[in-house]
C-alpha positions in Angstrom: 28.1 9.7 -20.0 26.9 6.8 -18.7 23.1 6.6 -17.8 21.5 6.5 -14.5 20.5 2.9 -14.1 16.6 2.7 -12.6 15.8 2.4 -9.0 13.1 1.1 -7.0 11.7 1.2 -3.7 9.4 -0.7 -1.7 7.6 1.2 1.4 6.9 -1.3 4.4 5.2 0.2 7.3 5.2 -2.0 10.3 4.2 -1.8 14.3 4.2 -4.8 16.5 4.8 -7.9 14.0 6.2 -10.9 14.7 10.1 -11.1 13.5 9.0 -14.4 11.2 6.8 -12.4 9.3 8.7 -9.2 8.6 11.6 -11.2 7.7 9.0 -13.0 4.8 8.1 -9.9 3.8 11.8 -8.6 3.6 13.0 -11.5 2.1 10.4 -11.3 -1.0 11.8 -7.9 -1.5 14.9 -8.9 -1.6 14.1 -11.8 -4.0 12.8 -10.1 -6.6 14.1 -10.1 -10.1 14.8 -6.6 -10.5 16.7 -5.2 -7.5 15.0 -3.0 -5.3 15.7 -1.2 -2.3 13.0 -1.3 1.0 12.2 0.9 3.3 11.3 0.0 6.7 9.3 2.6 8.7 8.5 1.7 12.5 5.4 3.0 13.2 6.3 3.5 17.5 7.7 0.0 18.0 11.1 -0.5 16.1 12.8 -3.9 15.9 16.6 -3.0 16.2 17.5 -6.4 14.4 16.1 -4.7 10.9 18.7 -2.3 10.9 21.0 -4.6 9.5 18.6 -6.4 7.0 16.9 -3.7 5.1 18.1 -0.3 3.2 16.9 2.5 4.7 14.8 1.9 8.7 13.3 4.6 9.5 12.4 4.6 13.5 9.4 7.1 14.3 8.9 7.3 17.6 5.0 7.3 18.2 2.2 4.8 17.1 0.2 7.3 15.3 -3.2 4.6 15.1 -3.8 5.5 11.4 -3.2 1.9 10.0 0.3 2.6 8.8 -0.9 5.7 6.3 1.8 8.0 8.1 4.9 5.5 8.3 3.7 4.5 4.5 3.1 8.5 3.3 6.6 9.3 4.9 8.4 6.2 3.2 6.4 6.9 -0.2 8.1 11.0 0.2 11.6 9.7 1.7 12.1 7.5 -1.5 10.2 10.3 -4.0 12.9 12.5 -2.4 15.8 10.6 -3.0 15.0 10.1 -6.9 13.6 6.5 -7.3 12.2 5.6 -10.5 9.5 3.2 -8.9 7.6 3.3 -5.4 5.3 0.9 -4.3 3.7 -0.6 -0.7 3.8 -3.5 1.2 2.1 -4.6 4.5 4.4 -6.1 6.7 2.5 -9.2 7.0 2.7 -9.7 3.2 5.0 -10.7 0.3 5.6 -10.7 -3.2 6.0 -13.2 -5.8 9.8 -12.6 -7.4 8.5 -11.0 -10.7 6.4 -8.6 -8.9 9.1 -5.0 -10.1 8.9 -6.4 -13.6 5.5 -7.4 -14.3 4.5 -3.9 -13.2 7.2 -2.2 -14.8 5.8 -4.4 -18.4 2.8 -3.7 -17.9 3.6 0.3 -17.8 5.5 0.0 -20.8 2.9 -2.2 -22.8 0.5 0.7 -22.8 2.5 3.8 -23.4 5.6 3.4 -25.2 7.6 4.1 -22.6 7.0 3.2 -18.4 7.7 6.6 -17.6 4.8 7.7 -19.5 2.7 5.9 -17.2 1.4 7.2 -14.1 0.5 4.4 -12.1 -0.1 0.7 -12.2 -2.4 -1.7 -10.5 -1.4 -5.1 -9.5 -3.4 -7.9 -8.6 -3.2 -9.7 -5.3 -3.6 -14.2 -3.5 -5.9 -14.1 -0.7 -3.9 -16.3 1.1 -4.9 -18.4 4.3 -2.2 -18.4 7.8 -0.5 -21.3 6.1 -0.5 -19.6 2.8 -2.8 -21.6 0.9 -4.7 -19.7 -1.8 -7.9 -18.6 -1.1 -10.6 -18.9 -3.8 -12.0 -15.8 -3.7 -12.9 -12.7 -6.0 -11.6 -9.5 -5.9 -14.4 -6.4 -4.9 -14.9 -4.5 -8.3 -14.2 -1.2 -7.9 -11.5 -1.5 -4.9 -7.5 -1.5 -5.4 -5.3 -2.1 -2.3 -2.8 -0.2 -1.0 -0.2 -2.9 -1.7 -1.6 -3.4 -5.3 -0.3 0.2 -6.3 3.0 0.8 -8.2 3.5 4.4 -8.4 5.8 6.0 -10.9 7.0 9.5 -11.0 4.1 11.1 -12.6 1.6 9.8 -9.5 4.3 11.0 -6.9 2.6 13.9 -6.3 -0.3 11.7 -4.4 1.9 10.4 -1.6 1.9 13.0 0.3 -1.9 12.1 1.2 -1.5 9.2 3.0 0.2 12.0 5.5 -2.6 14.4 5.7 -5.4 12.0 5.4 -7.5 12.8 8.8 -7.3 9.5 10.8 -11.3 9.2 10.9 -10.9 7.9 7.1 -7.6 6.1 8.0 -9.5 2.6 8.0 -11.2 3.2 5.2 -8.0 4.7 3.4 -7.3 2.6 0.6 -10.6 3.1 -0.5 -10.1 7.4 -0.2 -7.3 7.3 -2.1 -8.6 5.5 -4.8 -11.2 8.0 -5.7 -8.1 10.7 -5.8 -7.0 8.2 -7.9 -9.8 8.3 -10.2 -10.5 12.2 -10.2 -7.0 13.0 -11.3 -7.3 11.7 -14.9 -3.8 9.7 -14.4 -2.7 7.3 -17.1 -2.8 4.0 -15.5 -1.8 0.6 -16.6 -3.3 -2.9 -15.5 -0.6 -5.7 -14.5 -2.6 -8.7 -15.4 -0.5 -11.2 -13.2 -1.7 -11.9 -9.5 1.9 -11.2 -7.9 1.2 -9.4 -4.4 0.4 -12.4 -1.6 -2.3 -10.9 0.7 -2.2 -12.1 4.5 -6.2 -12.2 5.0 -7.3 -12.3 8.1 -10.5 -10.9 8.0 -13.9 -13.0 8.3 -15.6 -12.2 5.7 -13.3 -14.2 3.4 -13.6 -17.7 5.0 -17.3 -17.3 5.9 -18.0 -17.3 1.8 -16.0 -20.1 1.3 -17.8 -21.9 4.1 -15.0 -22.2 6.5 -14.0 -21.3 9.8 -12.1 -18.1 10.7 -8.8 -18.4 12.0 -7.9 -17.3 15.3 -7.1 -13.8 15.3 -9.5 -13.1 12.9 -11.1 -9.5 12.1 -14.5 -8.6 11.8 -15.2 -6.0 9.1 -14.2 -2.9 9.4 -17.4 -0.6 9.8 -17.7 3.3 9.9 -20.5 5.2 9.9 -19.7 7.7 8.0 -22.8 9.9 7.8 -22.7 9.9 11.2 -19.2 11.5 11.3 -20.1 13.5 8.9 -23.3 14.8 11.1 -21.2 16.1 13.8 -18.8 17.9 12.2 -19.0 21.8 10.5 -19.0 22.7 7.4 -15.9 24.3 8.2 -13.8 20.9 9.3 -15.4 19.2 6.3 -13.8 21.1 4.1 -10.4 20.9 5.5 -10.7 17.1 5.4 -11.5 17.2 2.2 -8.4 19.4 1.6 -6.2 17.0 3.6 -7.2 14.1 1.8 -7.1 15.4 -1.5 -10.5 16.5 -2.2 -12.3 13.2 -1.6 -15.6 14.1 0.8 -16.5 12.2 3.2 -19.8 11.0 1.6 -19.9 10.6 -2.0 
């Protein structure tokens, strides 16, 4: 018999973004060295023209204002479902260097002797300007980005979180996964090369270099937590934590 040859996914959700950019992002998908499938999700705004340019487009027909962690949970289980070998992210408004599958899938098999005996990968990510300049700038210690996360089959019982994450952590998500990530005692791998380009459009970034935000540029994200937490019961705090995996709300 003939074995199964590997399959990959990548999980794109996506709401109002220009066509230019989602076709970047598609195209790096489609470029990379070892084929992979992609999975469009339309988080309340589908583009019809996609239906012809991707796998699988999966229109859901609400917003659901939780920064793409329902389109990207349902995408993540669709593609669990279906038997892929490899799941990862990506924003709409990024893309991926062509070696991006492989250097992941090396650098789960350089730890354990075989990928499959890894759990999870990290990748590294380019800050990259609007004109797609590399930005000079260091990566928070500590924090992993959604699109940085290459999930194999022992990990694929997380995804399902990005679902049932309550939206008041949504904007903060990446960072609550990450500690489910951490409790769970999973056998993770680092990829070493930078190969996930990251659209940044947030402040922050350009003010430490010295230079002047773009237009359209975001302000920090900012929650206050504790005072979430202060109006809630003891009762919904415990179902958040639930919902998101067991991750409270304050540390």
């Amino acid at each position: 018999m003939t074995a199964r040859k590997a399959r990959y996914a990548a999980i794109t959700p996506y709401h109002k973004e220009d066509r230019h950019v989602l076709e970047r992002c598609i195209t790096s998908v489609r470029q990379q060295t070892i084929k992979t499938d992609h999975f469009l999700i339309s988080d309340g705004f589908p583009q019809d023209w996609i239906d012809s340019a991707v796998l699988r487009h999966i229109k859901l027909g609400v917003e659901h204002g939780d920064y793409g962690n329902t389109p990207r949970g349902i995408g993540g289980l669709l593609a669990a479902a279906q038997g892929y070998d490899g799941i990862f992210f990506l924003d709409a408004d990024n893309w991926l260097e062509p070696s991006h599958v492989q250097a992941c899938l090396t650098a789960a098999s350089s730890q354990f002797e075989t990928a499959l005996e890894c759990d999870l990968v990290i990748a590294q990510r380019l800050f990259r300007r609007p004109d797609e300049s590399i930005m000079p700038v260091q990566e928070e210690v500590g924090h992993v980005d959604t699109n940085c996360l290459f999930f194999l089959p022992g990990a694929y019982n997380l995804l399902s979180i990005w679902v049932t994450m309550p939206k008041l952590m949504a904007s903060l998500g990446d960072r609550f996964f990450y500690q489910v990530v951490a409790s769970r005692g999973l056998k993770i791998s680092q990829c070493g090369l930078a190969t996930v380009n990251y659209s940044c459009l947030w402040e922050i970034f350009y003010r430490q270099l010295g230079e002047a935000p773009p237009p359209g540029a975001k302000a920090s994200i900012y929650v206050d937590m504790k005072a979430i937490v202060n109006r809630m019961s003891s009762r919904e705090l415990e179902i958040a934590k639930r919902l998101s995996g067991g991750v409270a709300l304050l540390g």
